[in-house]
Biopython code that builds the backbone (N, CA, C, O; Angstrom):
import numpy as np
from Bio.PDB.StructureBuilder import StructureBuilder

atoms = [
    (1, "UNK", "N", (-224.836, -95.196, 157.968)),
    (1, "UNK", "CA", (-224.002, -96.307, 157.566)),
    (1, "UNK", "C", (-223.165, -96.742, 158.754)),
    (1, "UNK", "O", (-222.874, -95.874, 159.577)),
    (2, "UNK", "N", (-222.635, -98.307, 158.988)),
    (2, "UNK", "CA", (-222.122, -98.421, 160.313)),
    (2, "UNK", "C", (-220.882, -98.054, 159.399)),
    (2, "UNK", "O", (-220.599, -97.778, 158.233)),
    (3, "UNK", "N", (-220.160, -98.268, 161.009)),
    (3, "UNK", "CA", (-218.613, -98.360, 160.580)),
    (3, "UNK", "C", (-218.199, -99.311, 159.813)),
    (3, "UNK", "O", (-217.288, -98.832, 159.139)),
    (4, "UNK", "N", (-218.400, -100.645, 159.479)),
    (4, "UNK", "CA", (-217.259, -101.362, 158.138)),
    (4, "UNK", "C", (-218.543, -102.357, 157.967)),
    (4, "UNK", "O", (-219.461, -102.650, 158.732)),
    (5, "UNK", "N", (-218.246, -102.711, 156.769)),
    (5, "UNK", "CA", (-219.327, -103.463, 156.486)),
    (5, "UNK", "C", (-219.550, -103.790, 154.740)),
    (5, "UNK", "O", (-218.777, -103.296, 153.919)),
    (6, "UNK", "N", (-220.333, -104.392, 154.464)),
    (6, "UNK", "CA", (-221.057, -103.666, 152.671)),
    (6, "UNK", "C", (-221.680, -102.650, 152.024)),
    (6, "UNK", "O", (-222.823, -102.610, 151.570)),
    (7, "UNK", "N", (-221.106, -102.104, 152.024)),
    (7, "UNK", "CA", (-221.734, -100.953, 151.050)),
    (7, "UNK", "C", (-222.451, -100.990, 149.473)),
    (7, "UNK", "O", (-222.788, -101.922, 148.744)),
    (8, "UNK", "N", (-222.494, -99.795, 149.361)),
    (8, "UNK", "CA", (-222.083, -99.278, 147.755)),
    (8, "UNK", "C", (-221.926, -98.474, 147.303)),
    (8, "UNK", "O", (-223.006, -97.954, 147.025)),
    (9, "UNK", "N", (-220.890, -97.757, 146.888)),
    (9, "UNK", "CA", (-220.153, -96.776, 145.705)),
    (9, "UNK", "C", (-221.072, -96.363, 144.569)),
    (9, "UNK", "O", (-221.231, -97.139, 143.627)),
    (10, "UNK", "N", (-221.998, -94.587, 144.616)),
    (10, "UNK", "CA", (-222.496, -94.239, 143.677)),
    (10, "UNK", "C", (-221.496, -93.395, 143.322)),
    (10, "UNK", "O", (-220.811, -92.834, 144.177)),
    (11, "UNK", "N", (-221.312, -93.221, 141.991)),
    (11, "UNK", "CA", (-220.112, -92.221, 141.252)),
    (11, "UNK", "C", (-220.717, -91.477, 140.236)),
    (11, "UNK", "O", (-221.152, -92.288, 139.419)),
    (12, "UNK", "N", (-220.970, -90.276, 139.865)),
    (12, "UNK", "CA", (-221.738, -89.372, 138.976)),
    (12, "UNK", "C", (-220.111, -88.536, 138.389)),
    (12, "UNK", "O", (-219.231, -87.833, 138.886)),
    (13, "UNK", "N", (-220.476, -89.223, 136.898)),
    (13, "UNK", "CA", (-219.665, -88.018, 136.071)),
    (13, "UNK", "C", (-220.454, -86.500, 135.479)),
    (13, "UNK", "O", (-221.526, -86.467, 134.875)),
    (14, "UNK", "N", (-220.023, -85.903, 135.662)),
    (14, "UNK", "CA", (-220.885, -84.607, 134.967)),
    (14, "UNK", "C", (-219.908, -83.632, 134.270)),
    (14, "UNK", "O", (-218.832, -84.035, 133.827)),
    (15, "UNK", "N", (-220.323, -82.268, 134.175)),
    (15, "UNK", "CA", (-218.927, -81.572, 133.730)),
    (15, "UNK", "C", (-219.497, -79.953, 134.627)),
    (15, "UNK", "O", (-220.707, -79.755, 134.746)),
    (16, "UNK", "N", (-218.851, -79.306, 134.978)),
    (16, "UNK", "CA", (-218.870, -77.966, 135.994)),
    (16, "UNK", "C", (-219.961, -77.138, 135.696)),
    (16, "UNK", "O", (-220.462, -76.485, 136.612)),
    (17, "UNK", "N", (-220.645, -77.023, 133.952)),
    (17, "UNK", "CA", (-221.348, -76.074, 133.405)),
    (17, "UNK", "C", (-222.419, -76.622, 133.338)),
    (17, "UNK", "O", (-222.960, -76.337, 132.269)),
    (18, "UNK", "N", (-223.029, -77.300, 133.971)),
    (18, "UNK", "CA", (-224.329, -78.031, 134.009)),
    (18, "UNK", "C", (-224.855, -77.444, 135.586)),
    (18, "UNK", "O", (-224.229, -77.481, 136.645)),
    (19, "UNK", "N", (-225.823, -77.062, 135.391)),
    (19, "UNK", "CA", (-226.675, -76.252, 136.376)),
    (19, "UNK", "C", (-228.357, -76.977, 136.415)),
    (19, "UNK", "O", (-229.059, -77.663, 135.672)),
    (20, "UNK", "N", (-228.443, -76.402, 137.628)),
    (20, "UNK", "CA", (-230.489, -77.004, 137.960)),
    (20, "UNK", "C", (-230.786, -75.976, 138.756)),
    (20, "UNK", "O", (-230.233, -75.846, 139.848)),
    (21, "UNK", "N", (-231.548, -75.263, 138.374)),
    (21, "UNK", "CA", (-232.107, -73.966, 139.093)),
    (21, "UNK", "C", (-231.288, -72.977, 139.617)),
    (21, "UNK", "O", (-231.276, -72.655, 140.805)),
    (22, "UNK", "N", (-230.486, -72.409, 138.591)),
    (22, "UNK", "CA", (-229.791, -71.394, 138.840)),
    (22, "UNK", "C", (-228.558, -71.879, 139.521)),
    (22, "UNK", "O", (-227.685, -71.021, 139.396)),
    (23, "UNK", "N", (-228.149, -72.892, 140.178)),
    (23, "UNK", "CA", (-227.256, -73.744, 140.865)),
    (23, "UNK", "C", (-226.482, -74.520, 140.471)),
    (23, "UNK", "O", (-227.026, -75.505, 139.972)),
    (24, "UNK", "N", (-224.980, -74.538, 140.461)),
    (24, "UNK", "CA", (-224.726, -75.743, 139.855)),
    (24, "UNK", "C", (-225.157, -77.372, 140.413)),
    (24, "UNK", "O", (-225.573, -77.667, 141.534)),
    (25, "UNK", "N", (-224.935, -78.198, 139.361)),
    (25, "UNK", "CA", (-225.403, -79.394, 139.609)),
    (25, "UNK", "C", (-225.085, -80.630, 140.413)),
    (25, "UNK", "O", (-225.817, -81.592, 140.646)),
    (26, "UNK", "N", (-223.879, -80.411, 140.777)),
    (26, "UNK", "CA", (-223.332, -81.067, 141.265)),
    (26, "UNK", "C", (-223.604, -80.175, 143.114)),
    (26, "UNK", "O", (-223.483, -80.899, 144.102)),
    (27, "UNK", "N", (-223.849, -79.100, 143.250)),
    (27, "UNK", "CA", (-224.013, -78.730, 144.487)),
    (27, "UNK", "C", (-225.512, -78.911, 144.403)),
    (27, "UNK", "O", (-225.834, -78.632, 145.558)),
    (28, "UNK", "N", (-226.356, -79.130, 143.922)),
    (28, "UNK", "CA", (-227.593, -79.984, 143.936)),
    (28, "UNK", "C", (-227.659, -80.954, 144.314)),
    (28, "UNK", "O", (-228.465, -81.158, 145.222)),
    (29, "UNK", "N", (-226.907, -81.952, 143.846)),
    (29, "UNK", "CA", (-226.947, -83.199, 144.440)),
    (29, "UNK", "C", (-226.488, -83.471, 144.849)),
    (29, "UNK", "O", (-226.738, -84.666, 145.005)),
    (30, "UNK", "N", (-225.047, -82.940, 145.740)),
    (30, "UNK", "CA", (-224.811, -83.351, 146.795)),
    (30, "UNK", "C", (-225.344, -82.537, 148.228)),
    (30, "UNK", "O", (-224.716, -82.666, 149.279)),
    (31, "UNK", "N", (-226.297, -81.883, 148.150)),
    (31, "UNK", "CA", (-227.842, -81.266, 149.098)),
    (31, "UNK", "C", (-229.022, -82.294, 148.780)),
    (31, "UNK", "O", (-229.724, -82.693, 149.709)),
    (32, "UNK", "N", (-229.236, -82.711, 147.511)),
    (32, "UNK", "CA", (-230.388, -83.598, 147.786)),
    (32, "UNK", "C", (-229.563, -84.811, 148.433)),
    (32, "UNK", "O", (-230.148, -85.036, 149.493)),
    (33, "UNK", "N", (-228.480, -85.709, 148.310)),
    (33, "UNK", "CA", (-227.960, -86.720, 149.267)),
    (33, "UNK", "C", (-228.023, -86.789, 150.639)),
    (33, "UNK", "O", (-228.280, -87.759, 151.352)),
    (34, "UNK", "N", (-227.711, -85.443, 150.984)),
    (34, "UNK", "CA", (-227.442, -84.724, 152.558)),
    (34, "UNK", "C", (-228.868, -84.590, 152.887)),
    (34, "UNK", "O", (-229.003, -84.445, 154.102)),
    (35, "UNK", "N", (-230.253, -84.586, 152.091)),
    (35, "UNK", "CA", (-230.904, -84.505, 152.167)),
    (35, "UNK", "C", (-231.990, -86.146, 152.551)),
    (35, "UNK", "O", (-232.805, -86.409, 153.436)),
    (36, "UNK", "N", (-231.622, -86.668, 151.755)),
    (36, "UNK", "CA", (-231.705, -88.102, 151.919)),
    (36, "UNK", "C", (-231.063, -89.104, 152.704)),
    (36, "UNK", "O", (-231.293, -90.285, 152.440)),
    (37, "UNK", "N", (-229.863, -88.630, 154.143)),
    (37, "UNK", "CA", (-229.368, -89.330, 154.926)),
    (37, "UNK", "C", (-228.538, -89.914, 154.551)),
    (37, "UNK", "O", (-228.193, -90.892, 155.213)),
    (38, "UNK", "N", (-227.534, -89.448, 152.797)),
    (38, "UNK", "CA", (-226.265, -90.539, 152.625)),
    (38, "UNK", "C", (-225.617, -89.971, 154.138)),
    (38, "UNK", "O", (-225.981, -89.231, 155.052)),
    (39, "UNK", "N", (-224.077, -91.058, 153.677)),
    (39, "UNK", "CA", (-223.580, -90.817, 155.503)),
    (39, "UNK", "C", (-222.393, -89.663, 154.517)),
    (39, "UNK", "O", (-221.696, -88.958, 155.246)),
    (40, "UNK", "N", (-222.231, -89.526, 153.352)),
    (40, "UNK", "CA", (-221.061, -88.379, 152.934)),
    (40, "UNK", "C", (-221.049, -88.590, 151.315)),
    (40, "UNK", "O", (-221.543, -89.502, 150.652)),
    (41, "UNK", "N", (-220.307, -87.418, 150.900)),
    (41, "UNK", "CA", (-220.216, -87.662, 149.884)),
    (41, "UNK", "C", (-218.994, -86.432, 149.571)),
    (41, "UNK", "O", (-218.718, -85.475, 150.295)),
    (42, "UNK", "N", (-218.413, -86.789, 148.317)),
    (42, "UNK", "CA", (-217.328, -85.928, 147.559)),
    (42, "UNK", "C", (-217.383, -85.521, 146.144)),
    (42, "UNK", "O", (-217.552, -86.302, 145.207)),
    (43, "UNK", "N", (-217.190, -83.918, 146.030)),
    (43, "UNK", "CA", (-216.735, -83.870, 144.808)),
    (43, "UNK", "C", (-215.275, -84.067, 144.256)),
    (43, "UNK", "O", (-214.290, -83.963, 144.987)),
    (44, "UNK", "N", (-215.218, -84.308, 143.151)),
    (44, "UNK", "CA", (-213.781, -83.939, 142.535)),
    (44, "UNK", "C", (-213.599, -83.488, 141.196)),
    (44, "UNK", "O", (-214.372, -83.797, 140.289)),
    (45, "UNK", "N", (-212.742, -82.870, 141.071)),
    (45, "UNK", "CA", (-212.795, -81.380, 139.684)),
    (45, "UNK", "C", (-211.443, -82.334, 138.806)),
    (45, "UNK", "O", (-210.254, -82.175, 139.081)),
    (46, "UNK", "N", (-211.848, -83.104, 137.963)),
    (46, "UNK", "CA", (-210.663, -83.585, 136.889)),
    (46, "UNK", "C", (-209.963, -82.854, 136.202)),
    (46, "UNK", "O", (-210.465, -81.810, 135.783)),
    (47, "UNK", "N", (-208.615, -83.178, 135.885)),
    (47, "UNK", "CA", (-208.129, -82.292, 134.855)),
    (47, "UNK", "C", (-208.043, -82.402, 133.083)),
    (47, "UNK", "O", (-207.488, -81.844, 132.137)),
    (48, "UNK", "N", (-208.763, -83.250, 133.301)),
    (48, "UNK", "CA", (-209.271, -83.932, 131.705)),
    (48, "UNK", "C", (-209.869, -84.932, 131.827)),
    (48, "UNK", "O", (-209.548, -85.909, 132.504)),
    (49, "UNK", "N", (-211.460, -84.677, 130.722)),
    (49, "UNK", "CA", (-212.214, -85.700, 130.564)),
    (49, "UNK", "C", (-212.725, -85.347, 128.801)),
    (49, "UNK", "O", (-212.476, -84.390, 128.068)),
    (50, "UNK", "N", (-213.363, -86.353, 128.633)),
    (50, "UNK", "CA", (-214.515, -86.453, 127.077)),
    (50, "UNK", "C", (-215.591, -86.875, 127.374)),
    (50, "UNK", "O", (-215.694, -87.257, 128.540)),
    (51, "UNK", "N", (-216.673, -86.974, 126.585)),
    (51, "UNK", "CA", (-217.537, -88.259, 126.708)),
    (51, "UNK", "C", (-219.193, -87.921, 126.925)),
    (51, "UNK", "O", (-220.250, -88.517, 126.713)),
    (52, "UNK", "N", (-218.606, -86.067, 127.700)),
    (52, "UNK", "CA", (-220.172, -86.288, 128.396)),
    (52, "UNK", "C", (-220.514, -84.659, 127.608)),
    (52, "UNK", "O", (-221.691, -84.306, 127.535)),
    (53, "UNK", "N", (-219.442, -83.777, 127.069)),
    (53, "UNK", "CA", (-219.931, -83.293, 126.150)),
    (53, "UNK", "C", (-219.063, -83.222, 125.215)),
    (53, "UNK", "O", (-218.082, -83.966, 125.208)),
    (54, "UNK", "N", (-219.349, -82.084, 124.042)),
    (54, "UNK", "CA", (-219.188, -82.220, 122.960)),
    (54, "UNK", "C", (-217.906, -82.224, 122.689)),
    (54, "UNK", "O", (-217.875, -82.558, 121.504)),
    (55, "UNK", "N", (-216.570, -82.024, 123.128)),
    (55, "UNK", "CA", (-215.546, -81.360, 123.683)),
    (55, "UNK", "C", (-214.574, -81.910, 124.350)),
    (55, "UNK", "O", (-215.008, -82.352, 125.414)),
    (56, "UNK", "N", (-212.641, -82.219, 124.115)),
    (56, "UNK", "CA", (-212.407, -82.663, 125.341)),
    (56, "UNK", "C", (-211.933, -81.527, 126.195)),
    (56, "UNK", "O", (-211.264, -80.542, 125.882)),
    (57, "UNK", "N", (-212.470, -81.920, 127.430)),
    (57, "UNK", "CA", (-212.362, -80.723, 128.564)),
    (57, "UNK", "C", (-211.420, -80.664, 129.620)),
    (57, "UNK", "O", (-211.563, -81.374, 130.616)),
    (58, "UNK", "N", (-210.586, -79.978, 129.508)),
    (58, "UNK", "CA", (-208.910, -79.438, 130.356)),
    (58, "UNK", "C", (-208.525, -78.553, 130.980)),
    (58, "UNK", "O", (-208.881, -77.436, 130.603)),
    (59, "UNK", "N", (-207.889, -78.627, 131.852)),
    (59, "UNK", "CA", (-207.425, -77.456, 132.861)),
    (59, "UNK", "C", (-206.196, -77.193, 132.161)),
    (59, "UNK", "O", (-205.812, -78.012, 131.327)),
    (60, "UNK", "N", (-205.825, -76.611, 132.293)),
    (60, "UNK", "CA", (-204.309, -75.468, 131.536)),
    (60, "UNK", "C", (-203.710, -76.048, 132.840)),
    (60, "UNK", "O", (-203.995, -75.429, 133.865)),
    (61, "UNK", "N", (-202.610, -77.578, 133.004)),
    (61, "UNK", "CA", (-202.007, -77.747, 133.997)),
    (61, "UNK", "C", (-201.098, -76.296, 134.589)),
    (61, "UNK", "O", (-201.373, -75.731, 135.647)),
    (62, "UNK", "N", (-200.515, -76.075, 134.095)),
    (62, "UNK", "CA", (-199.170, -75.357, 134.596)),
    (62, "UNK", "C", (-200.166, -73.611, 134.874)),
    (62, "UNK", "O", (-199.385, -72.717, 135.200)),
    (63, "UNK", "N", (-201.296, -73.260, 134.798)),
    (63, "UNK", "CA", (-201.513, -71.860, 135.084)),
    (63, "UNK", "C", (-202.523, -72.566, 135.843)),
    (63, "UNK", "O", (-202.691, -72.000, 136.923)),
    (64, "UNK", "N", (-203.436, -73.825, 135.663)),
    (64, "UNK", "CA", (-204.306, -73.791, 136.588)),
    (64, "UNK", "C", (-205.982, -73.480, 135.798)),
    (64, "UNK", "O", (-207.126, -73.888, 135.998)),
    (65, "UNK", "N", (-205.652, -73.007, 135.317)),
    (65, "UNK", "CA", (-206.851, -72.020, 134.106)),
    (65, "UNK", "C", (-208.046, -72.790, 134.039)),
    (65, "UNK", "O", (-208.010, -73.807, 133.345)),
    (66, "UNK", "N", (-209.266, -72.445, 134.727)),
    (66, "UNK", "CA", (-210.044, -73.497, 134.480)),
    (66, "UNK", "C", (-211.096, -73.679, 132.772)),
    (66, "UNK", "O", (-211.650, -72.592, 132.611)),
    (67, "UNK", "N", (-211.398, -74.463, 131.826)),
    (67, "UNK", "CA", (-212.040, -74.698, 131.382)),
    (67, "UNK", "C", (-213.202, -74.452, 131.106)),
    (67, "UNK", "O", (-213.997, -74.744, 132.000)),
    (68, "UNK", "N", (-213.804, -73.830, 129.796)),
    (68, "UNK", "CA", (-215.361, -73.633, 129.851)),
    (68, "UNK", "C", (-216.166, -75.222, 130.618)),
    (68, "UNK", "O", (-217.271, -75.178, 131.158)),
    (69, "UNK", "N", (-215.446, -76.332, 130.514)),
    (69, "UNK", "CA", (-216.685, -77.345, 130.501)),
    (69, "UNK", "C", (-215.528, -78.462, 131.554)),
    (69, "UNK", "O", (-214.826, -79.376, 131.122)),
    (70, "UNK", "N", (-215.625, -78.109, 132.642)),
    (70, "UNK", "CA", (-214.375, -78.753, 133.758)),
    (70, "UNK", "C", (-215.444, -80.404, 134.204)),
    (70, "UNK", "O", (-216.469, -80.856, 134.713)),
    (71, "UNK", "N", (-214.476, -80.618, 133.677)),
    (71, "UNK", "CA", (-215.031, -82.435, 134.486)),
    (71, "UNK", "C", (-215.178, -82.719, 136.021)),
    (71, "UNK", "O", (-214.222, -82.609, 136.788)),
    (72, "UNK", "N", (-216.306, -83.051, 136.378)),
    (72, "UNK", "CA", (-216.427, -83.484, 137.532)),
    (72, "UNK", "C", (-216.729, -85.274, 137.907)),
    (72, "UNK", "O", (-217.021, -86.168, 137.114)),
    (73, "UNK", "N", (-216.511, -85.355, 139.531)),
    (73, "UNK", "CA", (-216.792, -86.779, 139.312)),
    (73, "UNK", "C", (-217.465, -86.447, 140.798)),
    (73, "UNK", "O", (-216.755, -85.790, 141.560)),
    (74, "UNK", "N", (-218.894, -86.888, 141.307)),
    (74, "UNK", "CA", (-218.944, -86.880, 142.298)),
    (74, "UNK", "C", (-219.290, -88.334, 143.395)),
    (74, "UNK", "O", (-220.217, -89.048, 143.012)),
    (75, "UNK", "N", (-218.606, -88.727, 144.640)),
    (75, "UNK", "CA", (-218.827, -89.987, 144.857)),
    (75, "UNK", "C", (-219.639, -89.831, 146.460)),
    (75, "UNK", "O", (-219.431, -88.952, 147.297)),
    (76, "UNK", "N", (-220.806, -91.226, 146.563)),
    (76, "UNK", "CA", (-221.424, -91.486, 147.421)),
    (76, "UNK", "C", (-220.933, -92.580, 148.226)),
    (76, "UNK", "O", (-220.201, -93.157, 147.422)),
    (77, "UNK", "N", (-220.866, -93.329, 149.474)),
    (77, "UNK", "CA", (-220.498, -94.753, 149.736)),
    (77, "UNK", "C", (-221.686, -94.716, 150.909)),
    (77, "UNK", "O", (-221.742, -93.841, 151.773)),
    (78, "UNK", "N", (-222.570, -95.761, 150.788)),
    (78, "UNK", "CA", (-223.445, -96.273, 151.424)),
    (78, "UNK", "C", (-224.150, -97.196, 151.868)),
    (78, "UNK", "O", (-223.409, -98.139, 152.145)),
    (79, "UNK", "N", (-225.307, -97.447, 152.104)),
    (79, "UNK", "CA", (-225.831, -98.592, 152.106)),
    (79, "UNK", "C", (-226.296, -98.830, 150.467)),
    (79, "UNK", "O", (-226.357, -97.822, 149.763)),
    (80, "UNK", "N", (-226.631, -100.201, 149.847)),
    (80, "UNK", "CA", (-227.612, -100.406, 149.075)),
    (80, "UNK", "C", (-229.052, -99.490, 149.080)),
    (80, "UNK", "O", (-229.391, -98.584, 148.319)),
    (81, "UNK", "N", (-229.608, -99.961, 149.993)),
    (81, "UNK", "CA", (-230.815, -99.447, 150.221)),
    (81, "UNK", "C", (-230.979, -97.520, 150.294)),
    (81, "UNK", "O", (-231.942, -96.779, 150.097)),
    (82, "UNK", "N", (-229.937, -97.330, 150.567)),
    (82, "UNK", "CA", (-229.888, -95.756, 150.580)),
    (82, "UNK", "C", (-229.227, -95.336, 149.381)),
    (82, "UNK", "O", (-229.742, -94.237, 149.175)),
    (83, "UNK", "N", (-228.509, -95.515, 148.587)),
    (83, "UNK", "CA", (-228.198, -95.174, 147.613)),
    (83, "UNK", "C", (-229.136, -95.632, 146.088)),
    (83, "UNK", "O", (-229.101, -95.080, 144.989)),
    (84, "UNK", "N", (-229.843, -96.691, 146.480)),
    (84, "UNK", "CA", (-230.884, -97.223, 145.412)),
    (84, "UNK", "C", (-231.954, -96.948, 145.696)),
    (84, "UNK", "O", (-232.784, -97.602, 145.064)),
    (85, "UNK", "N", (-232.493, -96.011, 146.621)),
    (85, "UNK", "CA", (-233.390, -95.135, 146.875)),
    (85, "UNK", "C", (-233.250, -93.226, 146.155)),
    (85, "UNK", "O", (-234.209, -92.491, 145.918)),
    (86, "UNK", "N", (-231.994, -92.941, 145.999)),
    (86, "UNK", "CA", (-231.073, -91.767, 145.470)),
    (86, "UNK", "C", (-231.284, -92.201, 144.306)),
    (86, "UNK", "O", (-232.157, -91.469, 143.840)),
    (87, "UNK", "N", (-230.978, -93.014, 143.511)),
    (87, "UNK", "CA", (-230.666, -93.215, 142.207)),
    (87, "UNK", "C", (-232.019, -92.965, 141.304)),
    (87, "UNK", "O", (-231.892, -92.705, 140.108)),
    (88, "UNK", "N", (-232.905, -93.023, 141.721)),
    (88, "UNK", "CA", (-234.000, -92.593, 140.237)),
    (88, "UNK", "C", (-234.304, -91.173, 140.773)),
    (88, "UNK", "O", (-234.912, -90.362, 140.076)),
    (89, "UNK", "N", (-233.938, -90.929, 141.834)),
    (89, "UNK", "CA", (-234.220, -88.910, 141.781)),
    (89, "UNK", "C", (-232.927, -88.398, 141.293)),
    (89, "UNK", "O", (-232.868, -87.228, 140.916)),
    (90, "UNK", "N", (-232.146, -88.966, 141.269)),
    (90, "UNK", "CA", (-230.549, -88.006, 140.349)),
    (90, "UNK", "C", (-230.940, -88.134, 138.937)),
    (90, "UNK", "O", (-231.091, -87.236, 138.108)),
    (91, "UNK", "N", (-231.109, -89.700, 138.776)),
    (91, "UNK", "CA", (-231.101, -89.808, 136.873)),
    (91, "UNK", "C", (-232.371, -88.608, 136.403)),
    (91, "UNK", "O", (-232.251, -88.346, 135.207)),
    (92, "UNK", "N", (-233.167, -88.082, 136.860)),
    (92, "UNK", "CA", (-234.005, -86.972, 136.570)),
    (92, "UNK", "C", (-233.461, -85.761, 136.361)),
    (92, "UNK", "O", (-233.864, -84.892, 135.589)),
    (93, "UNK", "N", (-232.129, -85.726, 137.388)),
    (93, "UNK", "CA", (-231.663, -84.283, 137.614)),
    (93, "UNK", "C", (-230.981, -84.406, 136.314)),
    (93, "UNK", "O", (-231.328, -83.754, 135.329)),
    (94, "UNK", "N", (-229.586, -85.609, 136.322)),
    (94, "UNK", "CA", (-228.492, -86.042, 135.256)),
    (94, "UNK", "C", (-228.912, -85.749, 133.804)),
    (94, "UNK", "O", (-229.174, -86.808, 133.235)),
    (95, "UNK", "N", (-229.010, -85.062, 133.297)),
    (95, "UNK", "CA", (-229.515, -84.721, 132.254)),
    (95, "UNK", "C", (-228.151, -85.329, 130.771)),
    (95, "UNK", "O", (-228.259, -85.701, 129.603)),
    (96, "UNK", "N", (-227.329, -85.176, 131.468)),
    (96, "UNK", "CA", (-226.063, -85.443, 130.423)),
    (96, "UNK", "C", (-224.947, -85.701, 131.723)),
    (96, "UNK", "O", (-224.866, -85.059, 132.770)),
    (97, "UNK", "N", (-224.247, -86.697, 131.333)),
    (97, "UNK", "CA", (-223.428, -87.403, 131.992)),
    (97, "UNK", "C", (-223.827, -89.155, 132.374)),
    (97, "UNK", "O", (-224.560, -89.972, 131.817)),
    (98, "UNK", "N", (-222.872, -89.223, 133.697)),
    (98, "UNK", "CA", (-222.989, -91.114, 133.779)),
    (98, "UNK", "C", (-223.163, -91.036, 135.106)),
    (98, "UNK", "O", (-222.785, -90.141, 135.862)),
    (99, "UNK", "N", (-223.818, -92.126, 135.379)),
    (99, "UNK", "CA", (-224.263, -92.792, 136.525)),
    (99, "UNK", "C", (-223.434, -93.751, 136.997)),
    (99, "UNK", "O", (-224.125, -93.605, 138.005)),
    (100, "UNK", "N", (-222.598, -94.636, 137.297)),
    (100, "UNK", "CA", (-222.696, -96.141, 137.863)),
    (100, "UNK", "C", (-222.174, -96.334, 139.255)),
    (100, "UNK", "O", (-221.269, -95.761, 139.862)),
    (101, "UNK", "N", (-223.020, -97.331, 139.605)),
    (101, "UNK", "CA", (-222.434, -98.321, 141.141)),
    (101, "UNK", "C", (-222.021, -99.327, 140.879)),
    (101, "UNK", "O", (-222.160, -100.027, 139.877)),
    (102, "UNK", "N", (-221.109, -99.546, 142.404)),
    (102, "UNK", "CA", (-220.057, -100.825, 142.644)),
    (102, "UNK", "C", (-220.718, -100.988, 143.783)),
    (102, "UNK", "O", (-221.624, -100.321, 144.280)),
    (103, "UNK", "N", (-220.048, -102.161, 144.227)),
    (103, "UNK", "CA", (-220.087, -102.713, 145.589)),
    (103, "UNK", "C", (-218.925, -101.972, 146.020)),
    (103, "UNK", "O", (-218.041, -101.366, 145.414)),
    (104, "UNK", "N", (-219.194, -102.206, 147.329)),
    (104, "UNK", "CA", (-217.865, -101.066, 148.395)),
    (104, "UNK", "C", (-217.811, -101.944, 149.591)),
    (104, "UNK", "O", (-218.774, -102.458, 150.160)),
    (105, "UNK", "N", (-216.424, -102.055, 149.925)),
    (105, "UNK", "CA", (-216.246, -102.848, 151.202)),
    (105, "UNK", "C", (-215.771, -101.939, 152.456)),
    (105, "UNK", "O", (-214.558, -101.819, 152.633)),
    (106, "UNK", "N", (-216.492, -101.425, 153.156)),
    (106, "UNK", "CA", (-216.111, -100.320, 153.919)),
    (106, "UNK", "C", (-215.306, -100.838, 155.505)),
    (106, "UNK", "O", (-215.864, -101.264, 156.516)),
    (107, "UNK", "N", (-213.983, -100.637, 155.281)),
    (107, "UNK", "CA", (-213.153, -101.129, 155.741)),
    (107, "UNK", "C", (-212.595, -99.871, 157.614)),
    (107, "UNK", "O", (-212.084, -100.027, 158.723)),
    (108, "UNK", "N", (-213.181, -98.798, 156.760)),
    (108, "UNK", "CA", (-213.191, -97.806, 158.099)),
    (108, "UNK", "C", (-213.498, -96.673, 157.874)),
    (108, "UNK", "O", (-213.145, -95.967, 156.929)),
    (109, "UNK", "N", (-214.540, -96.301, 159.192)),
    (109, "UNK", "CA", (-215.506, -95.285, 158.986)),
    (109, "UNK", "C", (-215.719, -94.992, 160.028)),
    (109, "UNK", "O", (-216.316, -95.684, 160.853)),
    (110, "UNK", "N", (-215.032, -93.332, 160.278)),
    (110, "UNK", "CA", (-214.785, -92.710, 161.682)),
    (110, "UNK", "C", (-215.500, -91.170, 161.540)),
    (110, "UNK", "O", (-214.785, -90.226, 161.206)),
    (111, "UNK", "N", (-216.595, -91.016, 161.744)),
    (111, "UNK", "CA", (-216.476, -89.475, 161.721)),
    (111, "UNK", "C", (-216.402, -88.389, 163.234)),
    (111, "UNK", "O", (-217.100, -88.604, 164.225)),
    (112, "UNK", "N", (-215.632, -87.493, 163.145)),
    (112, "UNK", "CA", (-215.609, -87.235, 164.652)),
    (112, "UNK", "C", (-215.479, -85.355, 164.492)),
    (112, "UNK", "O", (-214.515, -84.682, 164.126)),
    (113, "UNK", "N", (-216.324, -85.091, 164.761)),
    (113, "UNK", "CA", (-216.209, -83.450, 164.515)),
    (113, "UNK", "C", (-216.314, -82.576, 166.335)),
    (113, "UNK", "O", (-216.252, -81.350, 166.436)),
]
sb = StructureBuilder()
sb.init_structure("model")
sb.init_model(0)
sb.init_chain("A")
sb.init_seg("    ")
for serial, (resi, resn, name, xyz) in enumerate(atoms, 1):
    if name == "N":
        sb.init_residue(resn, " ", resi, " ")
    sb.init_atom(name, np.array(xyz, "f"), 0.0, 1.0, " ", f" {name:<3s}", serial, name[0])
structure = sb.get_structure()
């Protein structure tokens, strides 16, 4: 991906207890991305969600305590073409949860290790 430009924003809701080969799922797919040349990607661990199972699912703010069924959200920012190339090999993996993209205006993009 260059530095600033058009993108697009893939965002995967899931929840922590969802696994694909012994692995959780969300560290699946963000190895098949890394695998497929996105330029990055992030997880993030919510402290309350519904929707994607049976359950609403919460962290015990004040101890921290995690949840049988912890909400995740994981995000991509890329090209079109690289992320709509990703998208029909996840919805295979996604077994339960959500999918959607935005447009992304990538305003700055430095990586320097």
């Amino acid at each position: 991906m260059s530095n600033e430009g058009k993108g697009k924003l893939l965002r995967i809701y899931l929840n922590e207890t969802k696994q694909l080969g012994g692995k959780p799922l969300y560290e699946v797919i963000v190895e098949k991305a890394f695998e497929h040349g996105l330029a990055g990607s992030m997880v993030f661990r919510g402290i309350e969600g519904s929707g994607f199972c049976c359950e609403i699912c919460r962290t015990s703010v004040p101890s921290l305590t995690i949840s049988k069924c912890q909400p995740m959200v994981i995000e991509f920012i890329d090209t079109e073409e690289k992320i709509g190339k990703l998208v029909p090999i996840l919805k295979k993996m996604v077994t339960a949860g959500a999918m959607v993209t935005m447009d992304a205006e990538v305003v700055h993009n430095v990586c320097e290790f």
